[in-house]
N, C-alpha and C positions, 0 to 999 in steps of 0.2 A: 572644501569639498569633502564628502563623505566619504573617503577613501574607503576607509574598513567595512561601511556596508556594500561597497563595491569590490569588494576584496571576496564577501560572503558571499555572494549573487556569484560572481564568479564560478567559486568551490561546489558552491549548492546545483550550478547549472551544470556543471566537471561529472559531477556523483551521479544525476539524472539522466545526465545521457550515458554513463557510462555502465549505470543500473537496467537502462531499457535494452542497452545494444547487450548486455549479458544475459537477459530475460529473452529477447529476440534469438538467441542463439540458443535456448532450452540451457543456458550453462545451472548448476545448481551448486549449493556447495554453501562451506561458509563465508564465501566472500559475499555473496548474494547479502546475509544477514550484517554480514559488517560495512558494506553499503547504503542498509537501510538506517542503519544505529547514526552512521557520518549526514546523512540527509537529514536524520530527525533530528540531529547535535545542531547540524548548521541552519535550521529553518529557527530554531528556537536562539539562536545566537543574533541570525536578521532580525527576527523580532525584538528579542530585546535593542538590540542597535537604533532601528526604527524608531522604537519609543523612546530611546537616549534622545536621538536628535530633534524627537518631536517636543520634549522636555525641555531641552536646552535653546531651542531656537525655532520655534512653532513654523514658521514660513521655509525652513532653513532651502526646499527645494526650488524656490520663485529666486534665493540668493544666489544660485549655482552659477559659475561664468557658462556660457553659451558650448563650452567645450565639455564641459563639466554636466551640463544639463543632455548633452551627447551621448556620452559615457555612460551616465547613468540609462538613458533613454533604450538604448543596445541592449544594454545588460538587463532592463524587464523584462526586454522583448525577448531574448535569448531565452532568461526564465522561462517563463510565458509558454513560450516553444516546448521548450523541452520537458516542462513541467505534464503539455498537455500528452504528450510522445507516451510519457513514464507514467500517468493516469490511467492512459489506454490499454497500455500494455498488463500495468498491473489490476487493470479489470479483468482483463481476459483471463488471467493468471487465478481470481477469487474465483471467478465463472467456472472455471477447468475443474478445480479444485470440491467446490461446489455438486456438481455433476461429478465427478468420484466420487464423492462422499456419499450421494445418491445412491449409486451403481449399488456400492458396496451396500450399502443398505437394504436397498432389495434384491440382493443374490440372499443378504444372511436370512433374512424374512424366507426370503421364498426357499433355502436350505432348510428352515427350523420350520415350515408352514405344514408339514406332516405330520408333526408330535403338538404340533399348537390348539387342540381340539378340547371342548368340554360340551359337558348335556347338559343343556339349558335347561329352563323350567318345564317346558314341555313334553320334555323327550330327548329333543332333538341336538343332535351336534352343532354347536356354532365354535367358530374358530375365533381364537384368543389371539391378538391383537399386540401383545406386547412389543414392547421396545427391545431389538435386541439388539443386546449391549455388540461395539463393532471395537476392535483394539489394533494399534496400529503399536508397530514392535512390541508388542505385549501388554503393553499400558494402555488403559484406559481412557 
């Protein structure tokens, strides 16, 4: 039985839910980031596992005793769950993030859109367009 990739299904689905209900609660911080580092540690861990066993014993999941193919069976499902829980959330989360970056874009635009003017070929004023640079704690 695959213990250890059910060991990591496990851990992986532990981090997932416990990434979405910290994201669900607006918490921020560095646990957030040392959450996503243990998700990304343990999804590349299942995978390599996955492919050991696929390596060593092609069928290995049709060999499972009936309790074993249980076990496992829960534990996608749980995955699965929680996996989709922690997608959702963390869309919302780029979405948010996304739409601020916006904002802040056109407050600076429309702050610098007074001094942003030059005389065209014609004559006439047309407004200059540039990118303005936006800095979050100072950096660029």
């Amino acid at each position: 039985m695959p213990a250890n990739a059910l060991d990591i299904i496990a851990s992986l689905t532990l981090i997932m839910n416990e990434e979405t209900a910290r994201l669900g609660a607006h918490e921020r911080g560095q646990d957030i980031a040392e959450l996503a580092a243990a998700k990304i540690r343990l999804a590349g861990l299942l995978d390599a596992e996955l492919a050991r066993l696929n390596r060593v014993q092609p069928d290995w999941a049709l060999h499972l005793p009936e309790d074993g193919r249980d076990a496992l069976s829960h534990a996608v499902i749980a995955l699965g769950e929680a996996s989709t829980a922690n997608a959702a959330i963390l869309e919302r989360q780029i979405d948010l993030s996304v739409e601020l970056m916006a904002a802040f874009e056109n407050e600076a635009r429309r702050a610098s859109k007074s001094r942003a003017e030059v005389y065209g070929i014609n004559g006439q004023l047309a407004p200059i367009d540039n990118a303005t640079p936006i800095s979050v704690n100072s950096e660029y």
